[in-house]
C-alpha positions in Angstrom: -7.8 8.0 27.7 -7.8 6.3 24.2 -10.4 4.4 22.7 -9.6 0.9 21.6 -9.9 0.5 18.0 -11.0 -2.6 15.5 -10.4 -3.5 11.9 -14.2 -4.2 11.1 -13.3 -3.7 7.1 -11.2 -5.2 4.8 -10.6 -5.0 1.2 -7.4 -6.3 -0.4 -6.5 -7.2 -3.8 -3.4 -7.9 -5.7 -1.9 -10.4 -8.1 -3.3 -13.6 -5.8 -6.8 -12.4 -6.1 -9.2 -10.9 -4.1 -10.5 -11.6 -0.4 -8.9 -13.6 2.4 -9.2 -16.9 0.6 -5.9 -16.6 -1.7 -4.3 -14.5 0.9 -4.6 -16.8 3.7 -3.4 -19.7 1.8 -0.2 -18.1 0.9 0.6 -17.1 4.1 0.1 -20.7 5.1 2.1 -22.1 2.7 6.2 -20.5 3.0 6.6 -22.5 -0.4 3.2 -20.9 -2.1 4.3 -20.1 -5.5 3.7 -16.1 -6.4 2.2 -15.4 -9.3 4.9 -14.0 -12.0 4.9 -11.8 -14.9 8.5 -12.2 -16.0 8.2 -10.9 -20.0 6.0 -7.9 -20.3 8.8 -5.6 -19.1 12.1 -8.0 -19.2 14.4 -7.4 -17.5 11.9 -6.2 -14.7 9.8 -9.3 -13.4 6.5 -7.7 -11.5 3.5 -9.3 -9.8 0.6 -8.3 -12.0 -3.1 -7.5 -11.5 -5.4 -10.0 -12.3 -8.2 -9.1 -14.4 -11.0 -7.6 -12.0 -14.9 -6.8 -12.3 -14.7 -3.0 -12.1 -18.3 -2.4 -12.8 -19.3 -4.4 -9.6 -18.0 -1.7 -7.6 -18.1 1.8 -10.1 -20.2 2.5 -12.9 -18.8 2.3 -16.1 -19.2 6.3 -16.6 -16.6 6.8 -13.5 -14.5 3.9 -15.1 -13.8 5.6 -18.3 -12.2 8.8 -16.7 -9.7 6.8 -13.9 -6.6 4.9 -14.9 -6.0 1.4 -13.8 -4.1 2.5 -10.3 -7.6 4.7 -9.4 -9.7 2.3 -10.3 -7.8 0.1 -7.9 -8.2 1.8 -5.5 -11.6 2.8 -5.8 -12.4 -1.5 -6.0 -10.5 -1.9 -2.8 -12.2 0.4 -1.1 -15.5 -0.5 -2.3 -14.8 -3.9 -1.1 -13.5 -2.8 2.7 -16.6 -1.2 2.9 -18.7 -4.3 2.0 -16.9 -6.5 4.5 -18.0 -3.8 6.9 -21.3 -3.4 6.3 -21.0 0.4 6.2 -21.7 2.0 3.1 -24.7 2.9 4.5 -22.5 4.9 6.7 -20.5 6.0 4.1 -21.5 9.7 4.8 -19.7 9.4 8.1 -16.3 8.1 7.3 -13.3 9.9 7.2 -11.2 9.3 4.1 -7.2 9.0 4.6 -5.6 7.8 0.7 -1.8 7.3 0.8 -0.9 8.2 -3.0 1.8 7.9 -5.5 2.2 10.3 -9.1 -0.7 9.1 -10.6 -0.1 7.2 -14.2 1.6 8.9 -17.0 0.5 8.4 -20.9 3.5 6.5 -22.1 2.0 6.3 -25.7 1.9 10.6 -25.7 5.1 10.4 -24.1 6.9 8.2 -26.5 5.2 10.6 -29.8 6.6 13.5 -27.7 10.4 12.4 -27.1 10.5 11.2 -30.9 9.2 14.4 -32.0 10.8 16.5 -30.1 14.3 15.7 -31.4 13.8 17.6 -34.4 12.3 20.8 -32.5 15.3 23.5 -32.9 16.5 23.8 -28.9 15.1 27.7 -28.6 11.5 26.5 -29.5 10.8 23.0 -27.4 9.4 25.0 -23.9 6.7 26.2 -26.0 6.2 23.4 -27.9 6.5 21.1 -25.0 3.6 23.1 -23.3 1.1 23.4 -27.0 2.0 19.5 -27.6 1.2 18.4 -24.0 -2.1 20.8 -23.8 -3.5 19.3 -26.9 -2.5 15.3 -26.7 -4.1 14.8 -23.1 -7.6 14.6 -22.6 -8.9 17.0 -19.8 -10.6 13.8 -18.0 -6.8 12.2 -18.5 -4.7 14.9 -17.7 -7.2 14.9 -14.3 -6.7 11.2 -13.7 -3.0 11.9 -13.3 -3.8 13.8 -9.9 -3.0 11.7 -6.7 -6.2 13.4 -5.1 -8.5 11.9 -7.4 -8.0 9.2 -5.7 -9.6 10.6 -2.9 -12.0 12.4 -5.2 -12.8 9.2 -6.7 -13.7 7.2 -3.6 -16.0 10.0 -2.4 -18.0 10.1 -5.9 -18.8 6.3 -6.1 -18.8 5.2 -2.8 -19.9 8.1 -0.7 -17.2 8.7 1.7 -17.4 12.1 2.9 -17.0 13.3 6.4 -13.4 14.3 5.3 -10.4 13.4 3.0 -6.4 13.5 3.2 -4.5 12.3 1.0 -0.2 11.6 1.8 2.3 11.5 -0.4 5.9 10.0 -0.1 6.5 6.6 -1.0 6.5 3.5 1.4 6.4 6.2 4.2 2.7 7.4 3.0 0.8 4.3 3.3 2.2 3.7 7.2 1.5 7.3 8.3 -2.2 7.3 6.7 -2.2 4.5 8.7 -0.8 6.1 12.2 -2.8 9.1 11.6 -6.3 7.4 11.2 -5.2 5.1 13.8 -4.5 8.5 15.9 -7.8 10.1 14.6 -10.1 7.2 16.0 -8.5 6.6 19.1 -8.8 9.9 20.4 -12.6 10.3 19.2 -11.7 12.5 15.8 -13.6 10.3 14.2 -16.3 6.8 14.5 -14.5 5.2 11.1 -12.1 5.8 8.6 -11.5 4.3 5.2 -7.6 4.3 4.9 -5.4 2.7 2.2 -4.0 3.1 -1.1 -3.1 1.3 -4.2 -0.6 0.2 -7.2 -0.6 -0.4 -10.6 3.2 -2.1 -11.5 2.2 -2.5 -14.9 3.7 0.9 -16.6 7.0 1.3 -18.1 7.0 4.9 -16.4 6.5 3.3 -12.6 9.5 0.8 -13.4 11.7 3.5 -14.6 11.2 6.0 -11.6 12.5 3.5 -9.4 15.4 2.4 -12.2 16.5 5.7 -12.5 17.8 5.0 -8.6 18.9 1.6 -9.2 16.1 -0.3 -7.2 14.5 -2.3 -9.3 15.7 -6.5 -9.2 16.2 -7.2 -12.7 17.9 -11.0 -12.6 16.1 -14.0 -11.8 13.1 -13.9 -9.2 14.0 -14.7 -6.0 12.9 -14.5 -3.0 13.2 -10.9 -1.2 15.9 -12.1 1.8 18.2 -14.7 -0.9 18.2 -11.3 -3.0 22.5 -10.5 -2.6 23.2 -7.0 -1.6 22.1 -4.3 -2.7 19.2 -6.4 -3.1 16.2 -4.9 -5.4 12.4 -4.7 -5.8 10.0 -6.5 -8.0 6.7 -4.0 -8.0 3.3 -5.4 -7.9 -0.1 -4.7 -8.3 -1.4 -3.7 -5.2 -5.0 -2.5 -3.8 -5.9 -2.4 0.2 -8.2 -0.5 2.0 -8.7 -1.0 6.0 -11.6 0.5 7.9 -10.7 1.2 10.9 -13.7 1.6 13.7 -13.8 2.9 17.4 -14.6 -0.3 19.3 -17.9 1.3 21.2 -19.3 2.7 17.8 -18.5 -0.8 16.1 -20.1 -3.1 18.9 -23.3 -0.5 18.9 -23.7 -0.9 14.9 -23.2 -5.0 15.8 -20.0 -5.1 12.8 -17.3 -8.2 13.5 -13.8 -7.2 13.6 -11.3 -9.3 12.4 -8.5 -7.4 15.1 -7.3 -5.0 16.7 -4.5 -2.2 15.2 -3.5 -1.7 19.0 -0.4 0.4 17.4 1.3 1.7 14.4 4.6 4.1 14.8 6.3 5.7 12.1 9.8 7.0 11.6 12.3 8.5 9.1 15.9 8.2 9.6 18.5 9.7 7.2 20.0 6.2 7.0 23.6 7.5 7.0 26.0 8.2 9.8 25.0 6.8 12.9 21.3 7.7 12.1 20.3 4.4 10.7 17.3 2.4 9.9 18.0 0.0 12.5 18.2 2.7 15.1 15.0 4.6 13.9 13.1 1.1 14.5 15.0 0.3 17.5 12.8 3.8 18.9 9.6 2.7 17.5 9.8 -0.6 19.2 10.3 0.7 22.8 6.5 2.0 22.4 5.5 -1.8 21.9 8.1 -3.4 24.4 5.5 -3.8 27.0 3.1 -5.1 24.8 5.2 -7.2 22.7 5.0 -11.5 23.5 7.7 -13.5 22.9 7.1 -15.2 19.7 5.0 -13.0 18.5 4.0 -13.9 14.4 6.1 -11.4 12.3 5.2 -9.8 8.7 7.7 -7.6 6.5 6.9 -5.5 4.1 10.0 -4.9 3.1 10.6 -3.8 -0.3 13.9 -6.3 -1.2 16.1 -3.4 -1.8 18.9 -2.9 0.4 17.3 -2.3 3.4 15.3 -5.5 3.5 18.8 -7.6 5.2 19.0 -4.5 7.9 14.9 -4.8 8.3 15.6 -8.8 8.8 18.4 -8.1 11.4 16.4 -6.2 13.4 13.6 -8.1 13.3 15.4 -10.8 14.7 16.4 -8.9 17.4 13.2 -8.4 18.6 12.5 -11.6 20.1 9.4 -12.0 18.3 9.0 -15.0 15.6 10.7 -15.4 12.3 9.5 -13.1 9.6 7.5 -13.7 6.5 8.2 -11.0 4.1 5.3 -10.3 2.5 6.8 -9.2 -0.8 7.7 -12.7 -1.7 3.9 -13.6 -2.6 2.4 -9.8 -3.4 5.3 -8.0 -5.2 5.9 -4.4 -3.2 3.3 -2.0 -3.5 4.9 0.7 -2.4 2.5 2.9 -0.4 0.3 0.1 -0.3 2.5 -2.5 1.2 2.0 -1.3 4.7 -1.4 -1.8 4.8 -1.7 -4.5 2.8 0.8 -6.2 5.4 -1.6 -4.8 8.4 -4.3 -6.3 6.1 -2.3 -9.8 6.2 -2.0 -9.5 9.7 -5.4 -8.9 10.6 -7.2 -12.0 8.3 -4.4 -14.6 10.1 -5.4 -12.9 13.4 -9.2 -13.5 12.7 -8.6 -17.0 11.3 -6.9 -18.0 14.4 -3.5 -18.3 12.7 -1.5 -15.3 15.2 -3.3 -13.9 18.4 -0.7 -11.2 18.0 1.3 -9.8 14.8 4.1 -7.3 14.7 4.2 -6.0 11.4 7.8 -3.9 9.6 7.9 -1.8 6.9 11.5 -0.3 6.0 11.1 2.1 2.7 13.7 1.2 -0.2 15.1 5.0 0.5 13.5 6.4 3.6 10.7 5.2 5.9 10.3 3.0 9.1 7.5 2.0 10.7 5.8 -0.8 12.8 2.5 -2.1 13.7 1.0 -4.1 16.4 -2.0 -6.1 15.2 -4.0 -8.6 18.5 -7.5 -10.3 18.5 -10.1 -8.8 19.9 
């Protein structure tokens, strides 16, 4: 038998703000107007970070060796564990980060390409390695690692029972997700700290994805009026979710704000008959039973290509019409799923959507849905 399990923390930022204040009011509002950075790196329009107080949640030692995406994330999940009242607990929560490459150092990387062009051919591997060695900064070059993350978290905030970090794109953030989820419900563990974050603002993160085409570089639009093949428009993105066995959470006295009564993951090869649509069409028989009609519906679907598949389906499904929460955050990658759970669970608590079904399809690979109720 599985143990029921609550959403007793939340911390969510991204280019709104912080808190369930500027999130709420977008999701009230279809027409709420997302914030825009549409210059920095033209032709790529992103949804940038706001400026944040770092120091309330780190000291400014720990800030000096993280980039911008740690230090994200580390503030995100700082604040989760405020809104839960558990870092006194901290010792006893079980980590799960969902992580991308890290951040490169554009400026060395620039010095490097325009130096390296007059490096005779025979000579550049060993060059490449002396020139690299000596520009970073060992605390740098370390920042770069996707388990810092992780590392990070446990340093300043304490969270130590035990840490996993994922990699692989939209995919990471939904399977932290299902695996904590999995982890709690069948008594592996009281809490877990589980989310992941995004800094869009980094030449080096827009090219990786416009090296496969994906990035929307005309006019902003919203992600379903986006023509085919559609594209994404990144932004900054931190979420964390504590996740709570409902016995331990009602003994401690902590509020939830909902339930995550499900979250299924899949990853079709989208070609062929093995499609996305198919690979969701699986995931949603496990919720069929469990499913109301008119259930309130949240996307995070990235606005590449398969965002119109992702909308077809959904509208299959009997459930309400979708609000793609792109639109008003940007996609955060492996952040977007929770940050969409997130969504999900503040409109549940505010009495906006007893029940929520929430989609992710990844811009390449990935499916997964989520099933967020009141308690």
């Amino acid at each position: 038998m599985t143990a029921e399990v609550w959403i007793t923390g939340i911390g969510l930022v991204s280019s709104l703000g912080e808190g369930a204040g500027p999130h709420l009011a977008a999701l009230a509002d279809p027409a709420f107007p997302p914030v825009l950075d549409r210059d920095s790196f033209a032709p790529c329009t992103i949804h940038p970070l706001p400026a944040l107080p770092f120091e309330a949640q780190m000291p400014r030692r720990d800030l000096r060796q993280m980039e911008t995406w740690q230090r994200l994330g580390v503030y995100a999940a700082g604040l989760a564990l405020d809104s839960a009242a558990a870092k006194p607990l901290a010792a006893e929560i079980d980590l799960m980060v969902a992580a991308g490459g890290g951040e490169r150092d554009v400026a060395l990387d620039q010095a490097i390409l325009t130096e390296l062009a007059a490096v005779p051919e025979a000579e550049r591997p060993a060059w490449l390695n002396q020139r690299i060695a000596g520009g970073l900064r060992p605390t740098l070059f370390l920042a770069q690692l996707p388990n810092l993350l992780a590392g990070s978290i446990t340093i300043v905030h304490g969270v130590a029972r035990s840490s996993r970090t994922l990699m692989g794109m939209e995919l990471a953030g939904a399977d932290a997700l299902r695996l904590a989820l999995s982890r709690v419900a069948h008594g592996g563990s009281a809490m877990t700290l589980v989310g992941a974050s995004l800094n869009p603002s980094r030449w080096d993160e827009l090219m990786t994805y416009g090296t496969a085409g994906l990035n929307w570089q005309a006019e902003w639009l919203p992600v379903a009026q986006r023509p085919a093949p559609g594209g994404i428009c990144l932004g900054g993105l931190g979420c964390f979710l504590l996740l709570e066995e409902a016995g331990h959470a009602r003994a401690r006295g902590a509020t939830p704000f909902a339930r995550l009564a499900h979250v299924g993951t899949g990853m079709a090869q989208r070609q062929g008959q093995d499609t996305a649509t198919a690979s969701a069409a699986g995931l949603l028989a496990a919720l069929r039973d469990r499913l109301r009609p008119g259930a309130a519906v949240l996307s995070a679907a990235s606005g590449a290509a398969a965002t119109a598949e992702e909308a077809a389906f959904l509208a299959s499904t009997g459930a309400g019409p979708a609000r793609f929460t792109a639109d008003v955050l940007g996609h955060g990658v492996e952040a977007s799923f929770p940050a969409a759970i997130a969504l999900a669970a503040l409109q549940t608590q505010a009495g906006l959507a007893p029940q929520t079904l929430v989609s992710g399809f990844g811009a390449w690979r990935g499916e997964a849905l989520g099933l967020v109720e009141a308690v």
